[in-house]
C-alpha positions in Angstrom: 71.9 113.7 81.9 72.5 110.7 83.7 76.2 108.9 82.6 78.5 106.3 83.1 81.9 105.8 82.9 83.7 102.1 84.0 87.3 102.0 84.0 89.4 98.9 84.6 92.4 98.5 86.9 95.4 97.1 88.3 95.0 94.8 91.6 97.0 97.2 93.4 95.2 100.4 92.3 91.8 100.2 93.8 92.6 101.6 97.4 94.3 104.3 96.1 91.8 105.1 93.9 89.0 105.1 96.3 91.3 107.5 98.7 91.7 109.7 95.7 87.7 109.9 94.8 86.1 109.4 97.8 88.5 111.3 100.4 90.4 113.8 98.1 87.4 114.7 95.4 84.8 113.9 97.9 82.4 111.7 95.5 80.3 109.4 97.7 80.7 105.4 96.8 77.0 104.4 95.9 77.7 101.1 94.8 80.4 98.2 95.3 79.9 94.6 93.3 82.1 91.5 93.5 81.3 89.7 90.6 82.8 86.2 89.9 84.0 85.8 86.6 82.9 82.0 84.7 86.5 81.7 83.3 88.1 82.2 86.7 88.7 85.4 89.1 86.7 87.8 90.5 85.6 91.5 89.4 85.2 94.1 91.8 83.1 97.3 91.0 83.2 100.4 93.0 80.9 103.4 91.3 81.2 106.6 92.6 78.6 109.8 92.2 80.1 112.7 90.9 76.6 114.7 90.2 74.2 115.5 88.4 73.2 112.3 87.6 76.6 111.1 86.7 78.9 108.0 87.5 82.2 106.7 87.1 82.7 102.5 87.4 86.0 101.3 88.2 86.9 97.6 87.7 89.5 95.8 89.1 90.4 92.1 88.3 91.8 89.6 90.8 92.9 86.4 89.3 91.1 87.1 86.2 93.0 84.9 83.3 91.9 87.0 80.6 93.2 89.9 82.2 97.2 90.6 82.1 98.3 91.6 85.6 100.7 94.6 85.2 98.7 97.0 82.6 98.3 100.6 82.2 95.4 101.9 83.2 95.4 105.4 82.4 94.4 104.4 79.1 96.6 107.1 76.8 100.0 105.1 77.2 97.7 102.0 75.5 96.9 103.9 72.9 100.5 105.3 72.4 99.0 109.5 72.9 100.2 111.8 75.9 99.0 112.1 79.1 96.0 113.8 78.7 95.0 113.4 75.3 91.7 111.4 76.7 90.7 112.4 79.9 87.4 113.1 82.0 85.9 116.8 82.9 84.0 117.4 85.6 82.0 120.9 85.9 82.4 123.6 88.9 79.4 125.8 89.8 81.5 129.1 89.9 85.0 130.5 90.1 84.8 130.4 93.8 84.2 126.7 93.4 86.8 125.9 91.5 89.4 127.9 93.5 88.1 125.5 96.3 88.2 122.8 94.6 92.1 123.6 93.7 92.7 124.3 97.3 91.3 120.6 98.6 93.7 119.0 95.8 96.7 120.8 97.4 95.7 120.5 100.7 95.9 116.4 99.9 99.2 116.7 98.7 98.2 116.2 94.9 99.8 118.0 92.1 97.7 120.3 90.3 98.1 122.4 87.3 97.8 126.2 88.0 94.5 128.1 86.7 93.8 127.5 82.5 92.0 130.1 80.9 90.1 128.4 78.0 88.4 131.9 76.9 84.4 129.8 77.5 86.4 128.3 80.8 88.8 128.2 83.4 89.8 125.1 84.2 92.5 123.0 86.4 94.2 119.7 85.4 95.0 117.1 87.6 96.4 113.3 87.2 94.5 110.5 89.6 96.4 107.6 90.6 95.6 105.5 87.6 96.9 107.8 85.4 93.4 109.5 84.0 93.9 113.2 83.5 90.6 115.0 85.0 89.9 118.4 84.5 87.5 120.8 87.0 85.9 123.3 85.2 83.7 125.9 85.7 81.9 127.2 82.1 82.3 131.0 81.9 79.6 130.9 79.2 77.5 128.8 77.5 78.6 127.6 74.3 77.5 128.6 70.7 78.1 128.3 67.3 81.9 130.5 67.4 82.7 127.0 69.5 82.2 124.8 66.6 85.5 125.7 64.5 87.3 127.8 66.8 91.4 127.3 66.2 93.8 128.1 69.3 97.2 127.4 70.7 97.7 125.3 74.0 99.8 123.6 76.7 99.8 120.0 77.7 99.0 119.9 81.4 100.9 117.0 82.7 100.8 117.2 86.3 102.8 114.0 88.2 100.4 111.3 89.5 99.1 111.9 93.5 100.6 110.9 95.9 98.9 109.6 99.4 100.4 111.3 102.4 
């Protein structure tokens, strides 16, 4: 299923962030815009494939009245929840691929949370540098019905943001 996901940043964030996507996660920039805003300012759209069919937008204003300068773009601290509490997942093929996975992240010099076992997943945590959590997964089984009131105990993951070498 095709998707979309835009999120807005900081003037200062958008190199890092296309570092972090493109040359860390490896997801492919398909699309950049420059849109100039009627008020005033400009928008700048990168999107970025990240399979199977799937997007993720992000915005960054420059000069953009409606838009304060200095705010937070990883979206929790706005809402006044932890690190985490809202964050993206993005699926693995196998084990092997998500060991992999793990290993580029490190490589990069990014912090990353050590291997969650989820019982229908294993899973790793990591913070981008706009301070959205993302998870890599990789689904050990499908799910059913036991996954539609299922009660357990957990850990916040709450890796430090990366940094660029």
């Amino acid at each position: 299923m095709a998707g979309y996901s835009h999120v807005g940043l900081g003037t200062h964030d958008m190199e890092k962030t296309i570092w972090f996507y493109r040359d860390v996660l490896g997801f492919a920039i398909v699309a950049e815009q420059n849109a100039t805003v009627a008020e005033g300012g400009i928008v700048r759209l990168v999107y970025f494939d990240v399979g199977e069919g799937g997007f993720i937008v992000f915005m960054q204003g420059t000069n953009v009245p409606q838009l304060p300068v200095d705010f937070d773009t990883g979206i929790n601290g706005q809402l006044g929840v932890p690190p985490g509490m809202y964050h993206y997942a993005f699926k693995e093929s196998s084990l092997e691929g998500l060991s992999a996975r793990r290993d580029q992240l490190e490589n990069a010099g990014v912090q990353v949370s050590d291997l969650v076992d989820h019982g229908y997943a294993q899973a790793i945590y990591v913070m981008d540098p706009n301070g959205l959590q993302l998870e890599f997964c990789w689904q050990v089984r499908h799910f059913g019905p036991q996954d539609l009131s299922q009660s357990s105990v957990v850990t916040v993951a709450d890796p430090e943001p990366p940094r660029k070498p």
